[in-house]
Every structure is written in C-alpha cells, then in structure tokens.
C-alpha positions in Angstrom: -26.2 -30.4 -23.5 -26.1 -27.5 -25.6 -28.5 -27.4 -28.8 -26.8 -28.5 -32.6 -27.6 -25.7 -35.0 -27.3 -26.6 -38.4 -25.5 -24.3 -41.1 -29.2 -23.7 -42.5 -30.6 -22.9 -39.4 -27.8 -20.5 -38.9 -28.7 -19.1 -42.4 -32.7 -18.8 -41.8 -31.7 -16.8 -38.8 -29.3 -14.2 -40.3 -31.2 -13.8 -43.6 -33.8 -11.7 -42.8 -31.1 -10.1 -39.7 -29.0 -9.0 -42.7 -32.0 -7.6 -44.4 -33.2 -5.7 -41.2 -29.5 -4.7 -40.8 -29.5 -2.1 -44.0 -32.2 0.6 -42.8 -31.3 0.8 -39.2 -27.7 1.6 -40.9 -29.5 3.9 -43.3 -31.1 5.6 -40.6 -27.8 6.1 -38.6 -25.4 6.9 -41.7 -27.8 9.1 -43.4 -29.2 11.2 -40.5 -28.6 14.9 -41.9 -30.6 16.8 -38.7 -28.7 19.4 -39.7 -28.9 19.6 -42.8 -25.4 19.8 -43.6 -25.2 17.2 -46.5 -23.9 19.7 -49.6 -24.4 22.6 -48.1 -20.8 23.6 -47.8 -17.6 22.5 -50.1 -15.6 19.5 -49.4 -12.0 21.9 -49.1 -11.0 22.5 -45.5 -9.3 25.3 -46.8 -12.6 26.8 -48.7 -14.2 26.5 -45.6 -11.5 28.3 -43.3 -11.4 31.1 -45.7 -15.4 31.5 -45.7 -15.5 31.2 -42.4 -13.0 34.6 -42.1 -14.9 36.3 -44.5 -18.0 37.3 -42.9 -20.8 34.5 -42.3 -22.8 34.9 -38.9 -21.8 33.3 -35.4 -24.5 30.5 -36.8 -23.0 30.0 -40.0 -19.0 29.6 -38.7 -20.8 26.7 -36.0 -22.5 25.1 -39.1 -19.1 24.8 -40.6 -17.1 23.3 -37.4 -20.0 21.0 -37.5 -19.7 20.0 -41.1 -16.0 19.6 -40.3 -17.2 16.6 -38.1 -16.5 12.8 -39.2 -19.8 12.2 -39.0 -22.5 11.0 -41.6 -23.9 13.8 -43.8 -20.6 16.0 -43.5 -18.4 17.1 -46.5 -15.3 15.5 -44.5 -17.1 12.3 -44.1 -17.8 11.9 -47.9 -13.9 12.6 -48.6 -12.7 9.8 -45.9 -11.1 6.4 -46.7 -12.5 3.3 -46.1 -10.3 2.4 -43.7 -11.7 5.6 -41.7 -15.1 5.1 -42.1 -14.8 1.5 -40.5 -13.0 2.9 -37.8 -16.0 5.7 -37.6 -18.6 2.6 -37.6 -16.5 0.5 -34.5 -15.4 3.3 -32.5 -18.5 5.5 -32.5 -21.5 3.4 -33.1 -20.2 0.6 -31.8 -19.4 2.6 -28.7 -22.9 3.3 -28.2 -23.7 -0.3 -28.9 -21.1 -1.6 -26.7 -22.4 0.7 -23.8 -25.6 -1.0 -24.4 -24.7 -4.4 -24.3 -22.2 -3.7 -20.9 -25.3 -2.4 -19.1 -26.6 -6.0 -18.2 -23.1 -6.4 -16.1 -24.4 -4.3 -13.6 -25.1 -6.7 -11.3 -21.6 -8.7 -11.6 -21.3 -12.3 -12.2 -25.3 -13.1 -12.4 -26.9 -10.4 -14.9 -23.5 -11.3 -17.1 -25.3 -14.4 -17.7 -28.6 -12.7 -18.6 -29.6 -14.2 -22.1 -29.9 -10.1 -23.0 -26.3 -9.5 -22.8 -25.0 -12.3 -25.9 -28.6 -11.3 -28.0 -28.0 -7.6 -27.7 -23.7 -8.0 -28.4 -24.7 -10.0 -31.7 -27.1 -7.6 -33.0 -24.4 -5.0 -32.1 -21.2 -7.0 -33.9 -23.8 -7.9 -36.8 -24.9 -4.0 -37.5 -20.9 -3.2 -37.2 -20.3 -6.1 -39.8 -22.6 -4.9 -42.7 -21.6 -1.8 -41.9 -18.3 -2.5 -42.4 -19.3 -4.7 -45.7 -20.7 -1.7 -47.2 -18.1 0.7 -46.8 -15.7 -1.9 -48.7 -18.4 -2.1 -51.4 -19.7 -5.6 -50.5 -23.3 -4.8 -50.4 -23.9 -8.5 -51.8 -26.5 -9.6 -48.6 -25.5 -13.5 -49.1 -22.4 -12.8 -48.8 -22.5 -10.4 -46.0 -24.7 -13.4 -44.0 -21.5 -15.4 -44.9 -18.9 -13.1 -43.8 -20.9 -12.6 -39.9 -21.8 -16.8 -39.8 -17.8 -17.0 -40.6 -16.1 -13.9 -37.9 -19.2 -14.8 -35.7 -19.9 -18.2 -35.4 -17.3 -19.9 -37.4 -19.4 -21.3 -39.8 -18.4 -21.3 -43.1 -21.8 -21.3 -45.0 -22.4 -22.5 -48.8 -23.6 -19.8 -51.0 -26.7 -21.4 -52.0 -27.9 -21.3 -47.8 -26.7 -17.9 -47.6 -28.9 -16.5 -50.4 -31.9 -19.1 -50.1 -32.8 -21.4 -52.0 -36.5 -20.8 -53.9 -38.3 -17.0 -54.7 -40.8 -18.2 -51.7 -37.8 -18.3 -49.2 -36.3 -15.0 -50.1 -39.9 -13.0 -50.4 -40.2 -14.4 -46.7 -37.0 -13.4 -45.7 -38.3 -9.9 -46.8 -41.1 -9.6 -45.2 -39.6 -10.7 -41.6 -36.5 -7.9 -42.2 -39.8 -5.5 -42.5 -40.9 -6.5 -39.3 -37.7 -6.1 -37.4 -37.0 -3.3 -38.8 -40.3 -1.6 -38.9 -40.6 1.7 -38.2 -36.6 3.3 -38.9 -37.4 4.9 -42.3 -40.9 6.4 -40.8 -40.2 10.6 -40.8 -43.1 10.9 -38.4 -41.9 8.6 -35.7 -38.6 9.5 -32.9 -36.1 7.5 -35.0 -34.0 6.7 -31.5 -37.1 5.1 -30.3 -37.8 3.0 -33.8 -34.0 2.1 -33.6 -34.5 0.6 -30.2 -37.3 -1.0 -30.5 -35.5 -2.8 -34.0 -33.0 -3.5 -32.1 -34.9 -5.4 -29.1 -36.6 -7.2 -32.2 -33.3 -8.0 -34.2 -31.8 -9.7 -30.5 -35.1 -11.4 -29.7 -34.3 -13.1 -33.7 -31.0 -14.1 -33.0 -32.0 -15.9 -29.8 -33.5 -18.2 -32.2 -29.6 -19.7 -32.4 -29.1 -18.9 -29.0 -26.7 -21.9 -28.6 -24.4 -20.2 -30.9 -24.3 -17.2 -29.2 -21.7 -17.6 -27.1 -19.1 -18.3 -29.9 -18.8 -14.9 -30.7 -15.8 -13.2 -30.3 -15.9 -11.7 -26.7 -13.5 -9.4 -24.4 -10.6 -10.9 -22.8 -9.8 -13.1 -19.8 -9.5 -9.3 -17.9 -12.7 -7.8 -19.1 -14.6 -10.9 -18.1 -12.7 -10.9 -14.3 -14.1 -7.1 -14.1 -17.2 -8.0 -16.1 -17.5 -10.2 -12.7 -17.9 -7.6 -9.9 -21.3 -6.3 -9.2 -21.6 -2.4 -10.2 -18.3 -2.0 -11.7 -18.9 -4.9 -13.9 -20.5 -2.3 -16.9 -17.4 -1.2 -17.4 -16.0 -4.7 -17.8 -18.9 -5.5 -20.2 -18.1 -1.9 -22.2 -14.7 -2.5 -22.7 -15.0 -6.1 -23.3 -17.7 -5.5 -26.2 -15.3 -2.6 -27.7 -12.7 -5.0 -27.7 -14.3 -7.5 -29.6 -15.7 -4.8 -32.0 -12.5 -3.9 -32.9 -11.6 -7.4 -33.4 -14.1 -8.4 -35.7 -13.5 -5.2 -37.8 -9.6 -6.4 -38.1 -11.4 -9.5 -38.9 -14.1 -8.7 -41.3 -12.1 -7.0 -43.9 -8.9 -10.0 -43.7 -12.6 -11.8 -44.8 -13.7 -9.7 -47.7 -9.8 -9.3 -48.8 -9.6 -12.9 -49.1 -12.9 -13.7 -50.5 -13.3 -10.9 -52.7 -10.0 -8.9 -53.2 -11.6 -5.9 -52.5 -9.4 -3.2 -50.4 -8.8 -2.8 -47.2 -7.2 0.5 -47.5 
C-alpha cells in the first residue's frame, strides 16, 4: 500500500527544493564564459554592419556567438517570454531529459529504478521556477504551489507553501544551502557542483517518493519503447521531453489564472 503524504509534508519537501532551485538556475542562465554579456549592441543590423567593417576572424565568431539564444547574449535579453520558456524546456530540459532517460537503458527493470522519477522531478521542478521567473513570479511560495499543483495535483494553502514561523523558514534556508552548495563557488567546475546539486535535490524529493509517480510522464508509446532493453533511453528521452513540454503549457495556464500575469 502506497504511503499518504500529507499537503504539509508535500510543502516541507519542496520548500527548501524551491530554494535550492534559484542558484543552480543562476548558474545556468547567467553563465557568461565568454564574456559576451554587453559587449556588443542588441541590433542585428548593428552587428551585421560591424561585422563588414573590419573586426578580426575572432571578433566576427564573438558576434555569431552573441547572436545565439543563449543566456548572456544581446538576443537573449531582447526575447519574449514566451521564447525564453521555450529556451528553458527545449534546451535545458533536453539535457535534463537525456539525463533522466539514461536509467531506461536496461528496458523494463532499470525504468523502475527509484533514480529515474527522483531525477525527472528535480528536472520538471528546475524547468518550473525557471519558467516562474521568466513570467515574473519570483514569489518562492507560490512557485512551491504552482509545481505541488502541475506536479502532484496538490493544491496547497498559502500559509504551508511559505511556512508557518521565522524558525521554519531560516531552516528551510539552510537545507536549500546544502543542496545547492557549491554552484555559486568561482573556484570549483560548475558542471560538477551542478551534478552533484542535482543528485542532492533528487535524493530530497525521495522524501515524497510515493508522490513521485503522479507526475506528468511520456505517453502510452514512450513507455512501450521505454520497455525494450538498450533502445529504451530513447523512450525515456522522449518521454521526459514530452512531459517537459507539457508542464510548460501547463505552468503558465497556472500563473495566468492565478496571477494574471502574461503568457505572451
């Protein structure tokens, strides 16, 4: 018989998760290795006609690359919300989902490997705040209500969400620290730190492991092909992208309602 979580169990657990949530996104979003962050103009056109007036073969690659949607580009700081989402589910979430498919690689028996759910929350929950943010809902209770509601179903009270006493919420800072430890250190490899947080982050959520396997999954199809030894990674990839890009639909119907902030 499966476990009963309560809603305030549910809470405890995604608290600090939510917390922990914000600098391994900061380290992703704000990665500038290149340097490229206001370094060029936000105009395609400005950049097209520097890049025929004369700047070095290094320079003209420096611009392609700040052409890039990616984080720390001028065209990433001009894109919609709507775009940025996408960027956060189809590219990060593609890594993620990559991750979490690797377990099917033995078929029908490492599917059921208590790695596979742990890791696919921590991947839908980093997509979720991440998605959160980029429609301005940086509000962390109600960002632990939005994943309890497109992840679990749950439908928490504000008051759980946020904790209840000073004590609760210092505490629910000081475990973030710990699963996130180590993402904002310069000195460390940040992929390594970002691993590691994430192995912490799923090893937290199997806390609620019960609830686990309400989250939104692939379909009926992925799961067949999710079956087969070897080829069942690419079951698990496409089942996990599938439900990324479901939640994201999902998410924002959320904040729309609950908020009335834009979709767009």
């Amino acid at each position: 018989m499966s476990e009963v979580v309560s809603d305030e169990r549910v809470a405890t657990v995604l608290r600090p998760f939510v917390r922990a949530c914000e600098p391994v996104l900061r380290a992703l979003r704000e990665s500038d290795p290149l340097r490229l962050r206001g370094r060029f103009g936000t105009s395609g056109a400005d950049a097209e006609t520097a890049s025929e007036t004369g700047p070095g073969g290094g320079e003209r690659l420096l611009r392609r690359l700040d052409a890039m949607r990616v984080p720390g580009s001028s065209t990433w700081d001009g894109m919609t919300v709507r775009q940025r989402c996408d960027w956060w589910s189809l590219r990060v979430g593609r890594f993620l989902a990559a991750l979490v498919g690797l377990p099917r690689f033995g078929g029908a028996i490492t599917s059921r490997l208590p790695l596979r759910n742990a890791l696919g929350t921590v991947a839908q929950g980093l997509v979720l705040v991440a998605v959160a943010g980029e429609h301005g809902l940086h509000d962390r209770a109600e960002q632990v209500r939005m994943i309890a509601h497109v992840l679990f179903g749950r439908d928490l009270s504000r008051r759980a969400a946020a904790g209840e006493s000073a004590e609760q919420r210092a505490a629910d800072e000081r475990r973030a620290a710990e699963l996130a430890g180590g993402v904002d250190e310069p000195r460390r490899s940040r992929a390594g730190a970002l691993g590691r947080a994430v192995w912490r982050m799923a090893r937290a959520l199997w806390e609620i492991h019960s609830e686990l396997d309400s989250r939104p999954q692939g379909g009926v199809g992925y799961e067949l092909i999710g079956s087969v030894p070897v080829v069942g990674v690419l079951g698990g990839y496409l089942g996990e992208r599938s439900a990324l890009r479901r939640i994201t639909r999902e998410a924002g119907e959320w904040i729309a309602a609950e908020h009335g902030l834009s979709t767009g």
